[in-house]
GUPAKE-564468 format. One line per field, with one value per residue (C-alpha): residue number from 1; residue in three letters; x negated, y, z negated. Coordinates in steps of 0.25 Angstrom, whole numbers, plus 5000, padded with zeros to 4 digits. Last residue first. Layout:
N
panu <- (NUM ...)
selum <- (ALA ...)
east <- (X ...)
north <- (Y ...)
up <- (Z ...)
END
This chain:
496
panu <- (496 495 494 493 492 491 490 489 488 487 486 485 484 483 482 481 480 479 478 477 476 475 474 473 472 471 470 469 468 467 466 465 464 463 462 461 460 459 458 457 456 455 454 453 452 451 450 449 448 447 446 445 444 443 442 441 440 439 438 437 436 435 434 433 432 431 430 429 428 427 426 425 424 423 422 421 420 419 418 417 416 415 414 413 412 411 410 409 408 407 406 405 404 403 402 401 400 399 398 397 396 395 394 393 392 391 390 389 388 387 386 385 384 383 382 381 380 379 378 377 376 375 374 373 372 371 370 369 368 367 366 365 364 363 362 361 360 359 358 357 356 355 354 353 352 351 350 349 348 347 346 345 344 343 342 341 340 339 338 337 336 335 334 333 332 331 330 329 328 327 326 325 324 323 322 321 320 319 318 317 316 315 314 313 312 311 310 309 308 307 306 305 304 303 302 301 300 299 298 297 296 295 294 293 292 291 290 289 288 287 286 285 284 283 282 281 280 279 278 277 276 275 274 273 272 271 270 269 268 267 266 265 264 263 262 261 260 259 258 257 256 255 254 253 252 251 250 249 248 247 246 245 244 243 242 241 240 239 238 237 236 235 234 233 232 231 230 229 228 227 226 225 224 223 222 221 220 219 218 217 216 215 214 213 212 211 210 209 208 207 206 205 204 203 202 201 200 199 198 197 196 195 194 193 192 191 190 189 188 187 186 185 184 183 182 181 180 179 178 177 176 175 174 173 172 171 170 169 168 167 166 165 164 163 162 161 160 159 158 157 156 155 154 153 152 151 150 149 148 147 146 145 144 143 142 141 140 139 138 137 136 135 134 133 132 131 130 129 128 127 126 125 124 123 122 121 120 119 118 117 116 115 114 113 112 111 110 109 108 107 106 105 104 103 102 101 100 99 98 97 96 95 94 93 92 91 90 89 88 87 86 85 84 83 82 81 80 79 78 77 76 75 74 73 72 71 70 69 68 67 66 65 64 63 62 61 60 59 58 57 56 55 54 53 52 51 50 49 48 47 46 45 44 43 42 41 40 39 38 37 36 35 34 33 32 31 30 29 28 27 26 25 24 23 22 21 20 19 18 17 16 15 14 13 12 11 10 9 8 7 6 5 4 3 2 1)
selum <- (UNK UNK UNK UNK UNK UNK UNK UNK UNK UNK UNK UNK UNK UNK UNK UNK UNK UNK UNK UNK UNK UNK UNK UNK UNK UNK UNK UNK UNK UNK UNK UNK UNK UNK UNK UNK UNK UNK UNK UNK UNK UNK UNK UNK UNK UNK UNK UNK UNK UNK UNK UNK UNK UNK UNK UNK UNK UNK UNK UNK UNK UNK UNK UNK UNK UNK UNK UNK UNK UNK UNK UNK UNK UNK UNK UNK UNK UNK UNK UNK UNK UNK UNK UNK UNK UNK UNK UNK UNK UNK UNK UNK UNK UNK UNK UNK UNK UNK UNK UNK UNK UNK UNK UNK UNK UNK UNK UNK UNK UNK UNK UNK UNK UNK UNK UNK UNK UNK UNK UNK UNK UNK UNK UNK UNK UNK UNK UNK UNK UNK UNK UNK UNK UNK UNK UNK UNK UNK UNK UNK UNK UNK UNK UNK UNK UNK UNK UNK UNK UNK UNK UNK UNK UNK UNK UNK UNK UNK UNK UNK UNK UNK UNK UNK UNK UNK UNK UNK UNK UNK UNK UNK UNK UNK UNK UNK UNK UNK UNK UNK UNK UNK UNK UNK UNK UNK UNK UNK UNK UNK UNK UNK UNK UNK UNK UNK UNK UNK UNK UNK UNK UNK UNK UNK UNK UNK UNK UNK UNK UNK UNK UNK UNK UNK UNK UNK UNK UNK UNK UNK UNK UNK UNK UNK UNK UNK UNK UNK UNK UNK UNK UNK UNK UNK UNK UNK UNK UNK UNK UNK UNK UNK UNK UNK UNK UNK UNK UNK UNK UNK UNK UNK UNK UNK UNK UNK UNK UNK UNK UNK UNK UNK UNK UNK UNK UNK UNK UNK UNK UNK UNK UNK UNK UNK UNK UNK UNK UNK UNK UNK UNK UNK UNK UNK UNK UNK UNK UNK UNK UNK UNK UNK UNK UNK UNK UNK UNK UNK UNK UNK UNK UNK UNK UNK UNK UNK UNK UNK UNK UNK UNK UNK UNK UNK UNK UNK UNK UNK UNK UNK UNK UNK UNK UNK UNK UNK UNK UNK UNK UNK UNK UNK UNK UNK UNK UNK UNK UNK UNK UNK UNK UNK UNK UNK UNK UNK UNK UNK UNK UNK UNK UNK UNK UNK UNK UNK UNK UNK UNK UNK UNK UNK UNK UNK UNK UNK UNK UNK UNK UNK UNK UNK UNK UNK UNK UNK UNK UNK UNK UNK UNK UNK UNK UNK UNK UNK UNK UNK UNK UNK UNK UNK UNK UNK UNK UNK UNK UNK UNK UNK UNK UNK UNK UNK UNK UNK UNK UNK UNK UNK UNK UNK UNK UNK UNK UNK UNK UNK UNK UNK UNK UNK UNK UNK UNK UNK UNK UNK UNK UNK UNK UNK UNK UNK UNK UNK UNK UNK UNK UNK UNK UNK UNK UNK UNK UNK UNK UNK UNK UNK UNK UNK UNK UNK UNK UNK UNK UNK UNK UNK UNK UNK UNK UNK UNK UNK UNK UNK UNK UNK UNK UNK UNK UNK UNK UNK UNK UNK UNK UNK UNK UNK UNK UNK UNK UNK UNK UNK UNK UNK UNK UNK UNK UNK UNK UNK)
east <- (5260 5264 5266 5265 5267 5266 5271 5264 5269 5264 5269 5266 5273 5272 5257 5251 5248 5255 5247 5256 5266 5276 5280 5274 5284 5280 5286 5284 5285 5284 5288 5287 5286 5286 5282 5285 5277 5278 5280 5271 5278 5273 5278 5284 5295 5300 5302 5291 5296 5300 5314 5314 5305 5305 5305 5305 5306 5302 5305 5300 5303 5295 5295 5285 5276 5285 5278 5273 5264 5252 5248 5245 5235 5227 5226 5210 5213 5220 5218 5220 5231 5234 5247 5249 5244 5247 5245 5250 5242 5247 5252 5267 5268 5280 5274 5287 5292 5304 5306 5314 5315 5322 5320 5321 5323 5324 5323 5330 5343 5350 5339 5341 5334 5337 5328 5329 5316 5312 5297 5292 5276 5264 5260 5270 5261 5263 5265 5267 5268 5276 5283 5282 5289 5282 5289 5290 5297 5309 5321 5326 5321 5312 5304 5291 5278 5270 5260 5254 5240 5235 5244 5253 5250 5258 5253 5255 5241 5235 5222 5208 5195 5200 5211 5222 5229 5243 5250 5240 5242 5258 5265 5273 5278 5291 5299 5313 5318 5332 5342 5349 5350 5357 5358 5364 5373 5371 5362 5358 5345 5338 5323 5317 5301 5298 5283 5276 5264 5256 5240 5230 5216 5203 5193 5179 5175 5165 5151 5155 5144 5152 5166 5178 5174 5184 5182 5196 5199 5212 5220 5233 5249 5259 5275 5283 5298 5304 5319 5323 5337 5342 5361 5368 5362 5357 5343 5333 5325 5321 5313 5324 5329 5337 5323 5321 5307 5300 5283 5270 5259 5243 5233 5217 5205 5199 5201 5200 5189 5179 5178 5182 5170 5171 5175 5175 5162 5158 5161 5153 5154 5167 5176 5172 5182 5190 5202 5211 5225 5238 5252 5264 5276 5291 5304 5320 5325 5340 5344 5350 5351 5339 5329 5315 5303 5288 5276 5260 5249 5234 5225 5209 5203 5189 5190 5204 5206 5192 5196 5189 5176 5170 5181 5180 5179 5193 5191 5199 5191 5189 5205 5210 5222 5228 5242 5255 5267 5281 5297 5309 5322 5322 5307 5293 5281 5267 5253 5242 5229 5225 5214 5223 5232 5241 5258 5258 5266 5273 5275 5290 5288 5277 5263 5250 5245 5233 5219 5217 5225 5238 5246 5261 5277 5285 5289 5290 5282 5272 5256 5256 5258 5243 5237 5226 5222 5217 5221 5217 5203 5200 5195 5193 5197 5200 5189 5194 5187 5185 5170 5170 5166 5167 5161 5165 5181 5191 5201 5200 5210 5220 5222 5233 5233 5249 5252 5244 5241 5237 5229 5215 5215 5214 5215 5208 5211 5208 5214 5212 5221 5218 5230 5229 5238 5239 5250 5249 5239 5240 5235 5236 5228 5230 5225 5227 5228 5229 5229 5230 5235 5233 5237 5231 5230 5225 5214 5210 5214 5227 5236 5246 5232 5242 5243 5247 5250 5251 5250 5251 5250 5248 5249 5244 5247 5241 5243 5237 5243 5258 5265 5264 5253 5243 5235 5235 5220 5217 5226 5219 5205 5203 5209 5202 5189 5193 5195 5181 5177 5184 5181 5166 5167 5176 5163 5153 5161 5160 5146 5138)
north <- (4897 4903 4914 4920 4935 4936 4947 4946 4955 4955 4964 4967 4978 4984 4984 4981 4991 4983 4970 4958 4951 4962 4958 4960 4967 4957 4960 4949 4947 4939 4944 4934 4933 4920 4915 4902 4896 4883 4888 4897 4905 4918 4917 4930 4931 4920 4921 4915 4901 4901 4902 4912 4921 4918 4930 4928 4937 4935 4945 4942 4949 4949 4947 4949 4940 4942 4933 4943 4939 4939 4949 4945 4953 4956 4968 4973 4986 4976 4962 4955 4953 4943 4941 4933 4920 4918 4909 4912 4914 4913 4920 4923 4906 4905 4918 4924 4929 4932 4930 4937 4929 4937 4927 4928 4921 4925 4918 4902 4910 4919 4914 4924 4920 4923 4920 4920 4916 4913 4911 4904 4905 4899 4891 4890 4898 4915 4921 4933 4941 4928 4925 4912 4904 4909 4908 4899 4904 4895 4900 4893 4903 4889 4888 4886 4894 4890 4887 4875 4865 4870 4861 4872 4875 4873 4878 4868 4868 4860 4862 4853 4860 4860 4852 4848 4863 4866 4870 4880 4888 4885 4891 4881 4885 4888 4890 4896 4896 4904 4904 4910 4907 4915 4911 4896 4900 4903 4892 4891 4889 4882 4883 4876 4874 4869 4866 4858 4860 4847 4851 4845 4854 4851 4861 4867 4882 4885 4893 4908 4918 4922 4922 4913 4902 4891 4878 4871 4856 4850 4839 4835 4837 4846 4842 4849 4851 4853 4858 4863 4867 4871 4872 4873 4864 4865 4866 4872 4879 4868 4870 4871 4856 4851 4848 4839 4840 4832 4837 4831 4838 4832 4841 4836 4842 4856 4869 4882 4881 4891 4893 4908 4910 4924 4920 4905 4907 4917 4911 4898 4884 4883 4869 4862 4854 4841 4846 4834 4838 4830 4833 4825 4829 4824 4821 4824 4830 4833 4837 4824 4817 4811 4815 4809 4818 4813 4821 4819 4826 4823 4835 4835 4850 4851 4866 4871 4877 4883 4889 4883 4890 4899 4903 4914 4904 4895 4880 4882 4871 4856 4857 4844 4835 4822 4819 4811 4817 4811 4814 4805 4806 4809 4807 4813 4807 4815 4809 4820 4819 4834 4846 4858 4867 4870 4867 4860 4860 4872 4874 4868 4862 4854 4855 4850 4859 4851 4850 4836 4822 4821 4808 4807 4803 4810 4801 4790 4776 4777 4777 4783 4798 4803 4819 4825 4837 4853 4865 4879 4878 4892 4904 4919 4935 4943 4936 4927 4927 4914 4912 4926 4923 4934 4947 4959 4955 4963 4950 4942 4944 4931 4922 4914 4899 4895 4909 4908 4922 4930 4942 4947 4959 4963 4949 4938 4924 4912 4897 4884 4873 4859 4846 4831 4819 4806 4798 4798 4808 4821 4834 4849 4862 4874 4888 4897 4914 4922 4936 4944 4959 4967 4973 4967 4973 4965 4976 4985 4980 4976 4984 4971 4963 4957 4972 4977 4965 4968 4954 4956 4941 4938 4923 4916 4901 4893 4881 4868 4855 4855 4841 4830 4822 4815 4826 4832 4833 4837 4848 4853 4856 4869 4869 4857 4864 4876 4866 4861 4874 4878 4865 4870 4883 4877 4866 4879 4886 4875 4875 4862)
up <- (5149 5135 5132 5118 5113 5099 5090 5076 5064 5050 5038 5024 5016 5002 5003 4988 4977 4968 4971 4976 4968 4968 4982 4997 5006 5021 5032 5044 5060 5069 5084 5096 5111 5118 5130 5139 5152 5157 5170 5179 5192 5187 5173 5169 5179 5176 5161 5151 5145 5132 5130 5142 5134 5119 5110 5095 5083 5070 5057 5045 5031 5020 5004 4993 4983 4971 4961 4952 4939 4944 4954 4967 4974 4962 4957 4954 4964 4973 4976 4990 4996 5006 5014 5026 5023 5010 4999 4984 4971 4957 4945 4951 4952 4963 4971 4979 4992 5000 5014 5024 5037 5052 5063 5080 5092 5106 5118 5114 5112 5101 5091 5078 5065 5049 5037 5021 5013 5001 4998 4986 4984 4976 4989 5001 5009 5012 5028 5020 5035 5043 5030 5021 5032 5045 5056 5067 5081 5084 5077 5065 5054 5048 5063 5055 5050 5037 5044 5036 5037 5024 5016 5007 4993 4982 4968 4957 4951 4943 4936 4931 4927 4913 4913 4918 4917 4922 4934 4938 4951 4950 4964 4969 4984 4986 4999 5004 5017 5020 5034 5045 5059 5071 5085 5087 5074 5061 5058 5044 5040 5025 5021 5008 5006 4993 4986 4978 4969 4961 4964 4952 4953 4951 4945 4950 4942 4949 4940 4937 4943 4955 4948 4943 4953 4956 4963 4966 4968 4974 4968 4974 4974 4983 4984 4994 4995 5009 5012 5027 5031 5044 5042 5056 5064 5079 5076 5088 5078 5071 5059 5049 5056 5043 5037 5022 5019 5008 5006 5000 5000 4995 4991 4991 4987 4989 4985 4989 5000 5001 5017 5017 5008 4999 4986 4985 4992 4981 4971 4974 4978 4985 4987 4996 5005 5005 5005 5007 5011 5011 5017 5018 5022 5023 5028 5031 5043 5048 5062 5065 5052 5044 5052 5047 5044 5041 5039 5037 5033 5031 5029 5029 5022 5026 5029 5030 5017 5019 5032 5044 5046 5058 5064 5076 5088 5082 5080 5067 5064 5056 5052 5046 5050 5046 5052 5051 5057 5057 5062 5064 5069 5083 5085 5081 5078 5075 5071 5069 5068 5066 5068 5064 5071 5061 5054 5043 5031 5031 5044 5043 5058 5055 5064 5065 5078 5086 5083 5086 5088 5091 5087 5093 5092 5097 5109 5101 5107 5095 5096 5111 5109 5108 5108 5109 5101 5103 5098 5096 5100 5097 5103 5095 5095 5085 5076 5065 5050 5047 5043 5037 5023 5012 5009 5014 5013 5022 5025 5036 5048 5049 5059 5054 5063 5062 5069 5080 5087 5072 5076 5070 5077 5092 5099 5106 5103 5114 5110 5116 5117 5118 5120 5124 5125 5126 5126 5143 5148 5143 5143 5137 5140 5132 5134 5121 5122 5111 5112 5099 5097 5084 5071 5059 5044 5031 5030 5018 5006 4996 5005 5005 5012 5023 5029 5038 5052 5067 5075 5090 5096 5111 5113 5126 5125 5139 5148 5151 5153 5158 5156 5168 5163 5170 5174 5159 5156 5172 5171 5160 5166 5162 5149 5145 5149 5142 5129 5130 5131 5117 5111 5114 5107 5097 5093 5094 5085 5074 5076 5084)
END
C-alpha cells in the first residue's frame, strides 16, 4: 500500500470520526467537534535578492481543518483534518513553511506543493491517569511538541511525549520521528526528516514566583543514507546531508519572557547551549570525481539572551540578542577526519515565540529573513502596544551578522543563488543585512466573534492579523543583489 493510499485512507477514516463525533465524546461534557477556517493573503518579492527569475508570491489561501475530540475518563482522543486550496503557493501555518520550488529544470520533484492539498493534520490519544497532578499527562501520535521559546522545539510530529505541569515545576520527556508529512501533494519526507529518530526532554523549577530556572536536552540519531552519486547529491531533494548522531545540551534561566500576561516589571530570558557528536558527510567534488566520505567531530554552542521592560499595563519595550557559532572547520584530525564548531539547531524548531510580550508569536530571526541560530548573531530592539485584550501590536528591528564571514548560514526566507559566477555570499563580509517587522493583531471581542456574527452558536472566536517584515540585505550578498526583501501575510481565522 503507497504512502498516499495510507493518507487516503487516514483521511476517510478521519471523516468518519467527524461524522460521528458525538458518539466519541458522550460521556464527556466538553465540546467535541468544531472547525478552524483560515484565509491567508501572502504577498512576497523577492526571496531570490534578484539573483534569478521567480522567488515572488501574491496570493490568497483557504484553509479549512475539521476537528473531532473525545474523552472518556483519563483517556482521551483527538484527529483533525486539513483541506488547502489557494491561488499561489501560500503559507497558512506558520510552523509548517510551504514554500514555492525553485526554477531548476533538473532536479527532484518529490516535494514540490500543489496549490491546493488534504492532510492529516494531527492525530493522537491521550492518557492522564499515571500521576494524580492535574497537568500531568502522556499523548501518543501526531500531535504538536511544543516549548514556548520556539527555539527548540516546536512541530507537528509523530511523538511519545510525557508532560507535567504544576505550580512550581515543569517536565517533558519525549521521543519523536517523522514517517509523513501525511499531506496529498508529498511524495517524500524531506531528507533531513527522513529516518532521523529524536529524544528530548526538559525540566524547569520555579525558584520564586515568576522566576524559572532549568534545562534541555536534545539528541538525534540520523541514521539515514548518505548520497551515492554527484548528481543525487546535486539535484535529489532526498540526498541527506549528514548522518549520525548530535546531542544539545541547554541551561535557561526565564523571568516569564514568554508570558504575555506577566505582571512584572523587568522579563528576562538567558540560555547557553552546548552542541557535541559525530556525523558523517559524503562529498563529491564533480561528476567523474570518486566520494569523498569523512567523519566529522561536532563541539559549537550557542547563546540566546532577551531582556523587556514593562512601561506600563500598555506599552513594552525591550532587546534580544543570539549568537550562533560559526566555525566550519575547527581544526583538522586527520585526513578524512574534521571538526567543525558551527551550531545548528535540532530540526524540530519554529523559531517563533511571544518574546515582544504580546500574544501573537513572532519570528525571532525576522518574519522575512526568518534565518537559524547557525553561523549567525542577530540583535534585536523591540516595542509592543496592548491597550486591552482586542488589539495588540509589535514594532522589532533586527540587525544581522555572519560570525564566520567564510561560511554558510541557514535560512528560511532568504535564498540567493549565485550571480554572473558570484556567489551568493561572498567571503570575507559578514554583514548579512537588517529588517523591520511590523505585527499587528485584532481580536474580536477577546476572542469570541460579536453577536451579531454568530447566529445563535457559541464557542466561537476570530482573529485578524498583519505580519509583516522588511528585509535590506547587507554587503554580504552578491553586489548586484535586490536592495529590499519583504514578506507580508494577513490572516483571517474563525474559529467555530
Amino acid at each position: 500500500m503507497s504512502k498516499k493510499q495510507w493518507i487516503g485512507a487516514g483521511l476517510g477514516l478521519g471523516a468518519t470520526l467527524l461524522c460521528n463525533g458525538p458518539l466519541l465524546a458522550a460521556n464527556s461534557p466538553d465540546r467535541n467537534i468544531g472547525m478552524d477556517l483560515k484565509i491567508t493573503g501572502q504577498f512576497e518579492d523577492d526571496r531570490d535578492l534578484g539573483t534569478r527569475g521567480g522567488g515572488d508570491v501574491s496570493g490568497v489561501a483557504i484553509d479549512a481543518r475539521p476537528w473531532v475530540y473525545g474523552r472518556h475518563g483519563d483517556w482521551s482522543g483527538f484527529f483533525m483534518l486539513q483541506a488547502v486550496s489557494s491561488t499561489d503557493i501560500i503559507e497558512t501555518d506558520p510552523i509548517s513553511p510551504n514554500l514555492k520550488p525553485e526554477t531548476l529544470t533538473n532536479r527532484d520533484k518529490s516535494r514540490d506543493p500543489d496549490k491546493s492539498y488534504l492532510a492529516l493534520r494531527e492525530f493522537w490519544i491521550d492518557y492522564r491517569g499515571l500521576t494524580p497532578y492535574p497537568g500531568e499527562h502522556l499523548r501518543f501520535g501526531r500531535q504538536r511538541v511544543y516549548a514556548s521559546e520556539g527555539t527548540w522545539w516546536d512541530t507537528r510530529i509523530e511523538a511519545l511525549n510525557w508532560m507535567f505541569d504544576s505550580t512550581l515545576l515543569r517536565a517533558q520527556l519525549g521521543a519523536a520521528e517523522r514517517f509523513s508529512d501525511y499531506r496529498t501533494d508529498y511524495d517524500d519526507l524531506s531528507a533531513n526528516d527522513e529516518k532521523r529518530a529524536n529524544f528530548f526532554g526538559g525540566l524547569d523549577y520555579q525558584w520564586h514566583p515568576g522566576h524559572w530556572a532549568g534545562f534541555k536536552l536534545h539528541h538525534v540519531h540520523d541514521y539515514g543514507d548518505l548520497p551515492s552519486s554527484y548528481d543525487k547529491q546535486v539535484n535529489d531533494q532526498q540526498s541527506k546531508p549528514y548522518t549520525g548522531n548530535l546531542t544539545w545540551v541547554g541551561l535557561h534561566l526565564d523571568g516569564d519572557f514568554f508570558n504575555y500576561r506577566s505582571r512584572m516589571p523587568v522579563n528576562y530570558w538567558g540560555e547557553l547551549t552546548w552542541l557535541t557528536g559525530h556525523i558523517k558527510k559524503r562529498y563529491f567534488a564533480d561528476a567523474t570525481t570518486p566520494a569523498d566520505k569523512y567523519g566529522e567531530d561536532v563541539n559549537a554552542w550557542a547563546i540566546d539572551l532577551g531582556l523587556r521592560w514593562n512601561i506600563n499595563e500598555q506599552w513594552k519595550l525591550g532587546a534580544a540578542y543570539a549568537r550562533g557559532s560559526g566555525s566550519g572547520n575547527g581544526g583538522e584530525g586527520g585526513d578524512n577526519h574534521d571538526s567543525s564548531g558551527q551550531f545548528v539547531q535540532t530540526g524540530m524548531q519554529s523559531n517563533r515565540s511571544s518574546f515582544t510580550g504580546v500574544q501573537t508569536r513572532i519570528h525571532r530571526f525576522g518574519e522575512a529573513f526568518r534565518g537559524q541560530m547557525t553561523n549567525t548573531q542577530v540583535a534585536s530592539l523591540f516595542t509592543s502596544w496592548r491597550p486591552n485584550d482586542t488589539y495588540e501590536g509589535s514594532l522589532i528591528y533586527h540587525r544581522f551578522w555572519r560570525v564566520d564571514d567564510n561560511a554558510p548560514i541557514v535560512s528560511s526566507g532568504v535564498s540567493p543563488f549565485n550571480y554572473n559566477n558570484k556567489p551568493a555570499l561572498q567571503d570575507g563580509r559578514s554583514d548579512l543585512g537588517q529588517e523591520v517587522d511590523l505585527v499587528i493583531a485584532r481580536y474580536f471581542r477577546q476572542g469570541v466573534i460579536p453577536g451579531a456574527w454568530d447566529s445563535g452558536l457559541e464557542d466561537q472566536s476570530a482573529l485578524v492579523r498583519l505580519r509583516s517584515g522588511l528585509f535590506f540585505p547587507g554587503n554580504a550578498y552578491a553586489s548586484k543583489a535586490d536592495t529590499t526583501m519583504y514578506r507580508v501575510f494577513l490572516d483571517f481565522v474563525w474559529r467555530f
